[in-house]
C-alpha positions as CSV (number, residue, x, y, z in Angstrom):
1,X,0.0,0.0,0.0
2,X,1.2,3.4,-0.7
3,X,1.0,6.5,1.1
4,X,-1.9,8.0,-0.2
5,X,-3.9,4.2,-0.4
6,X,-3.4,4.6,3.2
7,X,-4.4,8.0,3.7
8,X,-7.3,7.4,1.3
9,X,-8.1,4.4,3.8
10,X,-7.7,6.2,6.8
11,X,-10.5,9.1,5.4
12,X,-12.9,6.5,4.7
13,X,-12.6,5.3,8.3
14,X,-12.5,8.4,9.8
15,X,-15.6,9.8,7.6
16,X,-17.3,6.5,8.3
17,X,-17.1,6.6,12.6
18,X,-18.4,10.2,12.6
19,X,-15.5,12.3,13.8
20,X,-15.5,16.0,14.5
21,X,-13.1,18.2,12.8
22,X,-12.0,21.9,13.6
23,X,-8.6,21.3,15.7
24,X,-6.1,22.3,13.0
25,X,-8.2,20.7,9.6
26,X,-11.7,20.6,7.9
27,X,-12.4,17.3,6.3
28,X,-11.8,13.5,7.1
29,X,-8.9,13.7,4.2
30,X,-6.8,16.5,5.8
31,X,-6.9,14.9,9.2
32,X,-5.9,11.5,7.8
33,X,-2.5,13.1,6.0
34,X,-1.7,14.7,8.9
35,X,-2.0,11.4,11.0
36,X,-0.7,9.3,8.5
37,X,2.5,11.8,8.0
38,X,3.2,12.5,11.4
39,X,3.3,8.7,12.3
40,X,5.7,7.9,9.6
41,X,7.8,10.6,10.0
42,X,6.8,12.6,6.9
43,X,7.0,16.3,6.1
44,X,3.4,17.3,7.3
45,X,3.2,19.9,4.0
46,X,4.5,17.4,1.5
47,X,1.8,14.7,0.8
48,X,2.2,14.8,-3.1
49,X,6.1,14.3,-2.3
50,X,5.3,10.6,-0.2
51,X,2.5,9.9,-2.1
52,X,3.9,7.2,-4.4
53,X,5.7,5.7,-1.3
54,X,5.4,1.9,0.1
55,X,4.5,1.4,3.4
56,X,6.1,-1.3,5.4
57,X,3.5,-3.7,6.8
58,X,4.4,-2.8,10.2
59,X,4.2,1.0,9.8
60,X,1.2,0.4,8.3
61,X,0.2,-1.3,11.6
62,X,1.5,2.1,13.4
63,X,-0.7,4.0,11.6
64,X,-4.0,1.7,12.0
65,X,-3.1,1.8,15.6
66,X,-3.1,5.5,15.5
67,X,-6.3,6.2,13.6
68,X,-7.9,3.8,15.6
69,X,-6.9,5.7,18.8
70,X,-8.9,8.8,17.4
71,X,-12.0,8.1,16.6
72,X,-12.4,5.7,19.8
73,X,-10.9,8.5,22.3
74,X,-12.3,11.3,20.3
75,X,-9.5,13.5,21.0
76,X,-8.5,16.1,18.6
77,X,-5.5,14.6,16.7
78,X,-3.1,17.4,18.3
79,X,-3.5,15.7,21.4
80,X,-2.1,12.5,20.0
81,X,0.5,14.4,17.7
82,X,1.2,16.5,20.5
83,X,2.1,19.4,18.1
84,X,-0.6,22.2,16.3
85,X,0.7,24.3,13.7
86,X,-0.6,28.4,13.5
87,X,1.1,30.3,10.4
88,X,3.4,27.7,9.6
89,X,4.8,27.4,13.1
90,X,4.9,24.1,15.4
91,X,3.6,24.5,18.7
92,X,3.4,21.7,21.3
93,X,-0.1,21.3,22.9
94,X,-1.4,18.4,25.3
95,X,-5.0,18.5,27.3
96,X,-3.7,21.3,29.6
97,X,-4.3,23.7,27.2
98,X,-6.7,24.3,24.3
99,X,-5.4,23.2,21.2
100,X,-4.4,26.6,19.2
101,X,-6.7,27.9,16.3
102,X,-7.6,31.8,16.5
103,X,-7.7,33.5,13.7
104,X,-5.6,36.4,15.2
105,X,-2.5,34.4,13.9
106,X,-3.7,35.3,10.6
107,X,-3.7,38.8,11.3
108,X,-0.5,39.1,13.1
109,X,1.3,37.3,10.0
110,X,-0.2,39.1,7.8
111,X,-0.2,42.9,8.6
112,X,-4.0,43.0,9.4
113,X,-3.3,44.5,12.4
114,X,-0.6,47.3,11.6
115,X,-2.5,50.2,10.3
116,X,-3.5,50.4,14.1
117,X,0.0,50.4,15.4
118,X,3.0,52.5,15.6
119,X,6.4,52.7,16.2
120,X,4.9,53.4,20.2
121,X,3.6,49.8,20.2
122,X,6.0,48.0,22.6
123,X,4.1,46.2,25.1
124,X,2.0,43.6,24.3
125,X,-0.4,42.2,26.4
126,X,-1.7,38.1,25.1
127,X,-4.4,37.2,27.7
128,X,-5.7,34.0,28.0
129,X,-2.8,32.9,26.5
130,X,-3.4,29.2,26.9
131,X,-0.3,27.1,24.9
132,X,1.8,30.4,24.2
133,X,1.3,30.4,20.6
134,X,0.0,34.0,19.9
135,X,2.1,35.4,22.1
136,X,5.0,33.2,19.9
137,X,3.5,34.4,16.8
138,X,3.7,38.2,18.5
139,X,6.9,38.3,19.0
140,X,8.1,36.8,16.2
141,X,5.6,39.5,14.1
142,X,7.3,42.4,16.0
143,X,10.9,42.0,17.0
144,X,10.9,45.5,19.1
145,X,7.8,44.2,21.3
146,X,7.9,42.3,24.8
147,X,5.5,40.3,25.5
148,X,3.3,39.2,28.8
149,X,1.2,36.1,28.4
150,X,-1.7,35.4,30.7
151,X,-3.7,32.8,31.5
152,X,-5.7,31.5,34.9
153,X,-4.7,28.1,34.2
154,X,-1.6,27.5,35.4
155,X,-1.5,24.2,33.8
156,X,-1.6,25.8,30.5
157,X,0.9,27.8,31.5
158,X,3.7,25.2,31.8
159,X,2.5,24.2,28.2
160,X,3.2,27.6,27.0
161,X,6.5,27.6,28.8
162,X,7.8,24.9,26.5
163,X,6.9,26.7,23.5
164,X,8.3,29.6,24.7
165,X,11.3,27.8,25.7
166,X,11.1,26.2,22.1
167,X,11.3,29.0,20.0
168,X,14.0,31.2,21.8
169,X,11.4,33.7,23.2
170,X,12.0,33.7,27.0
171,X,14.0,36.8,26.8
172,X,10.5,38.8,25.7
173,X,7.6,36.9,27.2
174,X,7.2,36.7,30.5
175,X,4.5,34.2,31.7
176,X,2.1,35.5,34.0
177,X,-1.2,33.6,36.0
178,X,-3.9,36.0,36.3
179,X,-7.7,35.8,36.3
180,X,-8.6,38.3,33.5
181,X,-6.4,41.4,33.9
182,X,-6.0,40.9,37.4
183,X,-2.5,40.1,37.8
184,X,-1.5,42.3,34.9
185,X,-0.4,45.7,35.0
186,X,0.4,47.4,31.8
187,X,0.1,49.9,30.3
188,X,-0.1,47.9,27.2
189,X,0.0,49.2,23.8
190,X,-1.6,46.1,22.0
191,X,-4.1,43.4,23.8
192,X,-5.0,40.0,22.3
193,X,-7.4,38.0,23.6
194,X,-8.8,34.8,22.4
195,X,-10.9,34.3,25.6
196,X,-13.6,31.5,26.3
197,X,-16.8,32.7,24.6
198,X,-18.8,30.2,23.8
199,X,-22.5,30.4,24.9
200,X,-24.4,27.7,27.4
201,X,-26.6,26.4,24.2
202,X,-23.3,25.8,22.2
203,X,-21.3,24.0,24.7
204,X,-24.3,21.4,25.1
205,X,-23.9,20.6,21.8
206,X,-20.2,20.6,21.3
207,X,-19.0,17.4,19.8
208,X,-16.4,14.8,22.0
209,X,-13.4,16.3,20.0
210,X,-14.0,20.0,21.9
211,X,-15.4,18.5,25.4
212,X,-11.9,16.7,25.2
213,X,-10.4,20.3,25.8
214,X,-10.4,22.6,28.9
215,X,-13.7,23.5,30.0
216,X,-12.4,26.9,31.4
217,X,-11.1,28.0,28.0
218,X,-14.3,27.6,26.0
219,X,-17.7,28.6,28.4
220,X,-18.6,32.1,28.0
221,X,-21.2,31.8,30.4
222,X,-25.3,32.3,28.9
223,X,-24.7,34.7,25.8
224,X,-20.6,33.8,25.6
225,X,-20.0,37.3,27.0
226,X,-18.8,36.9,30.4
227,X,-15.2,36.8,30.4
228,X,-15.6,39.8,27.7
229,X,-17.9,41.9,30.1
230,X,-15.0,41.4,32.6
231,X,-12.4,42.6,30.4
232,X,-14.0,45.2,28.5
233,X,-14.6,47.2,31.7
234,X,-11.0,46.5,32.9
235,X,-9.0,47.3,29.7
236,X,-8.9,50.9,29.7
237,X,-7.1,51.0,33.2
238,X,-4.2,49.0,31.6
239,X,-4.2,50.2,28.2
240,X,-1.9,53.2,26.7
241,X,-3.8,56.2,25.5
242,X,-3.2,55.0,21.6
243,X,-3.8,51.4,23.0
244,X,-5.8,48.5,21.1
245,X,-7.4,45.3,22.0
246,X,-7.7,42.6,19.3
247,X,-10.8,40.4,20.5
248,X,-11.6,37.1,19.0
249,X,-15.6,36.1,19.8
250,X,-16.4,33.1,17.0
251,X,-19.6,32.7,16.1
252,X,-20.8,35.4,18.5
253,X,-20.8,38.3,16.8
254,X,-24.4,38.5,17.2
255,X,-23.9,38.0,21.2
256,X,-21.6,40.5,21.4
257,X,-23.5,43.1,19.8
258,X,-26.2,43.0,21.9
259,X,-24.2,43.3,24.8
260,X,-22.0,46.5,23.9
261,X,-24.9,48.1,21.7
262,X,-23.1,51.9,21.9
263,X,-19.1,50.0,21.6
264,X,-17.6,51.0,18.3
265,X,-16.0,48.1,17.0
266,X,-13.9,47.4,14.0
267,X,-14.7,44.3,12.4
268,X,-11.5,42.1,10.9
269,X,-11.4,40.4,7.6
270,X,-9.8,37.2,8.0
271,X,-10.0,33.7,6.3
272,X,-13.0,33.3,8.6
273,X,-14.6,35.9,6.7
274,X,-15.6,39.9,8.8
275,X,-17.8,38.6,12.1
276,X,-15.1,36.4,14.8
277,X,-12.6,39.1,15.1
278,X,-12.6,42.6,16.0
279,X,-10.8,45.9,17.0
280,X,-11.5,48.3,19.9
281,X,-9.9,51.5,20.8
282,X,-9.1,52.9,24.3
283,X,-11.0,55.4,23.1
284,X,-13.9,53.1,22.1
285,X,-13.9,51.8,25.1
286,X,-14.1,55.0,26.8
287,X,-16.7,56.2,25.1
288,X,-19.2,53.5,25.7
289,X,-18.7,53.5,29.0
């Protein structure tokens, strides 16, 4: 059997027991490459490369094993791999920490955030940071910034100190446990916050794959808005006067809008399409009170 027999294979079983994508791929195809890759020790982005390969009967075995093990435990297939990729960038994740997937990475590879920043923008503030990887991809974005990552789970925390750790950043982000913006001080000149915001109704219906993650990071309370509520009142304490805080909120868009009727928020374009992630001012903030 070659590589892509297996991978073929391993859709078909995949597609046939029902799993739940979202973790890092959209289809039963993608996820099967990746498992089949990472378990034979293949370049992840390189499936037309191994394609034509033969598979040894016992890595074949491997692999079976391996696809078997996620669609009985239902975990999302970073938590077997123990590695998630944002931007083209490997991260190592396990269940202490949500496996990484905001679409802020997007906009801090891309530029989508700049027009909003200056040369001023040195502190950066990454809240509810869980595995480290946007503030990573911060840092790495903007080499003149420092960064504070924090997160109330302290158990995340020690996942996001291997990333750190990994990628040469401990110099510029310091890791910090704080509930909200408790524990943080500021002023900062950029907030991200990828924060948990989904709504009671949702999180009854989550599949397996998602209930396998960190309840903390993903209940938003009724309408998803609770943490945000929090923070939005908070932020302008610990925010420059120029200061902005990139918000990711999903699917809530709707939620959020009828919380903060009078908050003037820019909506970002990203992959997602203009509704999961937007822009407030200190101003903004200000204003609506």
């Amino acid at each position: 059997m070659t590589v892509l027999e297996l991978v073929e294979a391993c859709a078909a079983r995949l597609e046939a027991a029902g799993v739940a994508y979202g973790h890092g791929t959209v289809n039963a195809f993608d996820e099967a490459a990746w498992l089949v890759l990472w378990r034979l020790g293949l370049p992840l982005d390189d499936l037309d490369g191994a394609a034509a390969n033969v598979i040894a009967p016992d890595d074949e075995a491997r692999v079976d094993a391996l696809v078997a093990e996620r669609i009985a435990t239902r975990k999302p297939a970073a938590y077997l791999t123990r590695e998630a990729w944002l931007q083209g960038v490997p991260f190592y994740v396990d269940e202490r920490a949500i496996v990484p997937r905001s679409f802020i990475a997007e906009l801090l590879a891309d530029g989508g955030i700049d027009p909003w920043l200056s040369e001023d923008t040195v502190r950066v503030l990454d809240l509810c940071t869980g595995n480290g990887s946007l503030a990573a991809l911060a840092a790495m974005a903007f080499p003149d910034v420092t960064v504070d990552a924090g997160d109330i789970s302290a158990d995340a925390l020690e996942v996001a100190r291997i990333n750190v750790d990994r990628h040469g950043l401990a110099e510029r982000i310091r890791l910090l446990v704080s509930d909200g913006l408790q524990a943080v001080q500021g002023p900062y000149d950029l907030i991200l916050c990828n924060p948990p915001y989904v709504n009671t109704a949702s999180m009854a219906a989550l599949p397996p794959e998602y209930r396998a993650e960190p309840e903390l990071a993903l209940a938003g309370g009724g309408d998803g808005m609770d943490f945000v509520r929090a923070l939005l009142r908070a932020a302008p304490a610990r925010m420059s006067d120029d200061a902005v805080l990139v918000l990711e909120i999903g699917n809530e868009r709707a939620h959020f809008e009828a919380a903060f009727p009078r908050l003037e928020a820019v909506w970002l374009e990203t992959s997602a399409g203009a509704d999961e992630v937007l822009l407030l001012t200190r101003d903004a903030l200000l204003r609506a009170g």
